[in-house]
N, C-alpha and C positions, 0 to 999 in steps of 0.2 A: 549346560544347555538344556532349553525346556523340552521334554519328549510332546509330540502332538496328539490328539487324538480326533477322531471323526468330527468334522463340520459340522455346524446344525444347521438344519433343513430350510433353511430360510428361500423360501421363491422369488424374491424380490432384491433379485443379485446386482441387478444395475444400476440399482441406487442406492445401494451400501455405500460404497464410496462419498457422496455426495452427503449420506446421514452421518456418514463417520466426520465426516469436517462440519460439521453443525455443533455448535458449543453447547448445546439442549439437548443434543441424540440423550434416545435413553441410555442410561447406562449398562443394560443386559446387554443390547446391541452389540455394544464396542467389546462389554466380555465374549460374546460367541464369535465376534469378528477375531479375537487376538485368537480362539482354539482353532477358525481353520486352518483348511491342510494350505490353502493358497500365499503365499509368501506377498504375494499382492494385495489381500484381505486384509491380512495380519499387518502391514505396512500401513492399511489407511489407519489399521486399529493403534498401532504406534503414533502416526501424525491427528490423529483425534484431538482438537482440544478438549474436548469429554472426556479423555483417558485418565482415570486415576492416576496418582502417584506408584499406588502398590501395584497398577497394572504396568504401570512404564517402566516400573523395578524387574518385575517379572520379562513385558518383551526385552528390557536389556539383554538378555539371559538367552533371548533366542537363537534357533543354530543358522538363519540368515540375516548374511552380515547387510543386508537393504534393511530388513527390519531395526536392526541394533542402531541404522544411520539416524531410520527417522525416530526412533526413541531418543535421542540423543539431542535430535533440532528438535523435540518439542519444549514448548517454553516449562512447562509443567512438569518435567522430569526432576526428581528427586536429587539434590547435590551428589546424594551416597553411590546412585547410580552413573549419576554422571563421572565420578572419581574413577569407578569401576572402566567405564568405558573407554576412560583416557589412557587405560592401558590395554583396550584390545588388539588384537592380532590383527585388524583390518584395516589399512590404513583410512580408506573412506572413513572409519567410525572414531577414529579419533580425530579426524579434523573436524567432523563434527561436535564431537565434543569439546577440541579446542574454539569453535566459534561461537559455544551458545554461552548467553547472557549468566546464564544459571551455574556453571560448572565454577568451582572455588577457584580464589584466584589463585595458590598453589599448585594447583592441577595443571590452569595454565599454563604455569611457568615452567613448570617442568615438560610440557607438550614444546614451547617455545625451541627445546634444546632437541626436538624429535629427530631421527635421521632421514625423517621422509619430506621434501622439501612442501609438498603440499600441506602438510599436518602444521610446520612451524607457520605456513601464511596467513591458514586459518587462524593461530594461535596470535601472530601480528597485528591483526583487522579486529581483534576481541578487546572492546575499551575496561576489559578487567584484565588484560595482559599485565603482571607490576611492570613497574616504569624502568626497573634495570634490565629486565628480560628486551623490553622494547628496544631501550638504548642499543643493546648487542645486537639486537634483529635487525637494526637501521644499516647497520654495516653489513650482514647477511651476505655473503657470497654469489647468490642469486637472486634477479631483479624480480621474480614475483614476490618474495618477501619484501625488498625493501617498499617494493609499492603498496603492499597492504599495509607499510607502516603507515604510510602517507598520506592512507586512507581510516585508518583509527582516530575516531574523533576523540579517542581518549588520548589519545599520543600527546606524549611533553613536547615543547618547543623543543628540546636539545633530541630528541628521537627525531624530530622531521628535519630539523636543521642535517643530521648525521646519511640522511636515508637522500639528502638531495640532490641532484645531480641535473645543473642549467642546464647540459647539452643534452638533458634525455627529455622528450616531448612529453611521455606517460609522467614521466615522475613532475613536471610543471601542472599537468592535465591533472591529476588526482592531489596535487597540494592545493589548486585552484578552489576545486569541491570542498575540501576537508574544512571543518568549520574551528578546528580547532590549530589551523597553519596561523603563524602569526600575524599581527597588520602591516608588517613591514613588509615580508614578502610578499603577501595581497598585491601589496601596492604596488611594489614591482612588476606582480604577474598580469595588472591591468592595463601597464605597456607593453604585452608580449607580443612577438610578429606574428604569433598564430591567433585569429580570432574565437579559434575552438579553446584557447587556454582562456580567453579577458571571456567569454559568453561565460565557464565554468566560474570565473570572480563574479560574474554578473548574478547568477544564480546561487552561489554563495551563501548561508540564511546568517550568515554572520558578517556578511562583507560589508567595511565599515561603512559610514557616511560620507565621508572624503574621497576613498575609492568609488563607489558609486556614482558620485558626480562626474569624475573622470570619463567615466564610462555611458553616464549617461549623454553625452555628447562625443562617444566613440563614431568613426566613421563608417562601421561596419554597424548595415541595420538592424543583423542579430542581434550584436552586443551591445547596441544601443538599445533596442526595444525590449530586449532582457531586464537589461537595468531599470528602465523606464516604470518596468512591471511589481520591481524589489518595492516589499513596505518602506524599509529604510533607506530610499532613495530620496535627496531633499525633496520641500514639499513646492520651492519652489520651476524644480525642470518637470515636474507631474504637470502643474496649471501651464507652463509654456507649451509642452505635447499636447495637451487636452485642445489648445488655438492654434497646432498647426496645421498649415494649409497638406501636408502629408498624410494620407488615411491611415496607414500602417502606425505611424509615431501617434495617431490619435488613439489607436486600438490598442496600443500599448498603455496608454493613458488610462483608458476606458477598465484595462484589466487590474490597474493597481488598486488592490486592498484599502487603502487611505488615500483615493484618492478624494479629494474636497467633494461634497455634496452637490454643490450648486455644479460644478464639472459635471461631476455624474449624469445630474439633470441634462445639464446640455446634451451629454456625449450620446443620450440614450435616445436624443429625436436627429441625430448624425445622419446624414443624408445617405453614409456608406452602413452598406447591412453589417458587413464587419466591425466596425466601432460597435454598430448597436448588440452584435451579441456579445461583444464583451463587457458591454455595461449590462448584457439581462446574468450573466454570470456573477457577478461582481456581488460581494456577501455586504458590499457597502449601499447599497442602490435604494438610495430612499422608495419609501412608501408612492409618491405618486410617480417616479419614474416607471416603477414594479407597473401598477397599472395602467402607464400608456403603452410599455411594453408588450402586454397581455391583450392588447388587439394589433401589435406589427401586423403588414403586409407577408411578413417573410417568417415563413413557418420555421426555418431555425431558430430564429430569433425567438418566436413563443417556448420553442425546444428548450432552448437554453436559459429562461429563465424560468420553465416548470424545473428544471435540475437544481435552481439555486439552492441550498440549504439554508437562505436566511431567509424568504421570503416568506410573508404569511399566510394563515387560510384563507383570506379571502380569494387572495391575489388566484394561488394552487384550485379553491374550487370554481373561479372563471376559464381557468386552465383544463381542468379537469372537464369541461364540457365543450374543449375546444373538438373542431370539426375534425382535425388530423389526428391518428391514430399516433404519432409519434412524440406530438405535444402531451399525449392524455398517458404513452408510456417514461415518458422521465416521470411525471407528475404521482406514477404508481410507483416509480424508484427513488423519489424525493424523501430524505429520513425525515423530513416536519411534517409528511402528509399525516392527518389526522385519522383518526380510525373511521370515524363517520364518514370519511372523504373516501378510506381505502372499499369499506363497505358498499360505496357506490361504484366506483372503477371495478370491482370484481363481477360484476353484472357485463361488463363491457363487449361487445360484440370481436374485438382484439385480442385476440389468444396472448399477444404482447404486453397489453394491458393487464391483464389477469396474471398472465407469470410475474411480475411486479410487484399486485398484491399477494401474492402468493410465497415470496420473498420478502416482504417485507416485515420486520422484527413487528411494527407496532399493529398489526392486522390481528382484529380481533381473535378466538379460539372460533366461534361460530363459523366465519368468516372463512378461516383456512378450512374447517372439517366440509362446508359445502363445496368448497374448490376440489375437494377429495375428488367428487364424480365428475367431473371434469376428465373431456377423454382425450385432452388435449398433452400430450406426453411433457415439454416442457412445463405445464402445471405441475405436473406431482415432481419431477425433477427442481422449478425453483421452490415447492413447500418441503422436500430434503431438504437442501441447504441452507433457508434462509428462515424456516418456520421456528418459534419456539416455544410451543404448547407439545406439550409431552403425549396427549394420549392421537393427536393427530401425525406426530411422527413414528410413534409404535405402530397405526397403523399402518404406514406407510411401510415398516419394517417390514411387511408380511404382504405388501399390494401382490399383486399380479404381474413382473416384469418381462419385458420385452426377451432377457436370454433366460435362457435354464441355467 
């Protein structure tokens, strides 16, 4: 275990955290964070994605076991350490190390046979679990295991087949979701008498085309308006929803990804404000729909289509000069806004607006170091997290903060 020694003096305690989850933190940062004495510091300094390999090796090694956990969930952890931790003394720290992506698949397998029922569920729900470990864990003696089988998208057909059980609601619920449960049983689970089971087929990102259809003429409006929403829902009950006299089956319409153009068009001059924000949403929504939307009556409506992420600058800088404050803060959280575009929003009379560009990755360096004097507390809180110009977060590592 690591011995500690004295923290370093850093005054700007209450937004370590916040620099330590920024993927640009400097790197000294995250090293003075791992030497405090705070087992809370040391923990952001562990979940850092800024953290070194040879620093995550190192908090492996620490004497709290919270730290050991999130060394363990970060994605960046070293295999070597992750082996190391699969055999900690802690059970938290070995489920964590049974569930991250990183940890060899040996490790897994052997975590799979753990005597702590949590450690093997972890090890269940890990799509690098091997496939005979799974198999055994399908019959697992206790239903939290089987259900994480259920819910591993890496799971074999014969591990979900082994782990099933009709009469149990959870295990229909979590094969429904699983994208790797078969089409046979899909199909099945899109006539279940629970609508909470056919809505999780409906949502499905693998749920076939056949099933789909099913479902898109389910009699339950969730599970029909779910389906309605699937890209691979046929294309011809999307154009039927798009002309029904029903608002709701139309907004369902309005939100599907592929749905036809010329729909869209329509869907987005829809007399109900709900069709229309789901067509200003919609990453499909041609060029002239974008701008009749962009003078709606109904300031959600402009909302939600400053959010879109396909839209383009022109659309965002008529956006950007809209009257509401709340149309002009999606437009500063928008990842297509332009830097020229963010460089105007940061002038913004909206502390809301400004924490946005202040957050946002594409915001110039000039840009974020004038947001610096900004006395508006969420400013320096969204340029921690979201800024990634190195000499504007160092200074930010030293501001002035609210705790001692």
């Amino acid at each position: 275990m690591i011995r500690r020694g004295m923290a370093g003096a850093f005054p700007a305690r209450d937004l370590w955290p916040l620099l330590a989850a920024n993927p640009h933190a400097p790197p000294e940062l995250i090293r003075q964070l791992a030497g405090c004495e705070s087992p809370g510091l040391r923990s952001a300094a562990a979940a850092s994605p800024a953290a070194t390999a040879n620093l995550l090796a190192e908090l492996g090694r620490d004497v709290d076991g919270a730290v050991r956990r999130y060394a363990a969930v970060n994605v960046a952890c070293p295999p070597r350490t992750l082996v190391m931790l699969a055999a900690d003394e802690d059970e938290g720290v070995r489920a964590a190390a049974a569930a991250s992506s990183a940890t060899p698949a040996g490790s897994v397998g052997l975590l799979a046979e753990d005597a702590a029922e949590y450690v093997r569920a972890a090890a269940a729900g890990n799509p690098r679990c091997p496939a005979e470990r799974l198999l055994a864990l399908a019959t697992d003696g206790t239903r939290r295991v089987r259900h994480c089988v259920l819910q591993n998208p890496g799971a074999p057909r014969q591990a979900i087949a082994r782990a099933y059980r009709q009469d149990d609601f959870m295990c229909r619920l979590f094969s429904a979701g699983n994208p790797a449960a078969p089409p046979a049983l899909l199909e099945r689970l899109a006539g279940d008498a629970q609508p909470a089971v056919r809505t999780a087929v409906a949502r499905n990102r693998l749920a076939p085309p056949v099933v789909l259809d099913l479902l898109g003429c389910d009699a339950d409006d969730q599970v029909r308006n779910t389906a309605l929403r699937h890209p691979r829902t046929p294309q011809y009950l999307v154009i039927d929803a798009a002309e029904s006299p029903d608002e709701i089956t139309r907004r369902a319409a309005a939100g599907n990804p592929l749905c036809a153009p010329a729909q869209l068009l329509k869907l987005a001059t829809d007399a109900a404000p709900g069709v229309r924000l789901a067509a200003a949403g919609n990453p499909g929504l041609p060029e002239a729909g974008a701008f009749s939307l962009a003078d709606d009556p109904e300031v959600l409506v402009r909302a939600g289509l400053g959010g879109n992420r396909a839209v383009r600058f022109p659309v965002l800088a008529a956006l950007a000069a809209d009257g509401d404050a709340r149309v002009r803060r999606r437009v500063a959280r928008n990842e297509r806004a332009a830097p020229t575009l963010l460089s105007h929003l940061a002038d913004d009379a909206d502390p809301g607006v400004r924490a946005g560009v202040a957050g946002h990755p594409s915001a110039s360096a000039s840009v974020h170091r004038c947001l610096l004097g900004d006395p508006a507390a969420p400013i320096r809180e969204a340029l921690a997290l979201g800024s990634r110009h190195q000499d504007v977060l160092a200074e930010l590592a030293a501001f002035p903060g609210r705790a001692s």
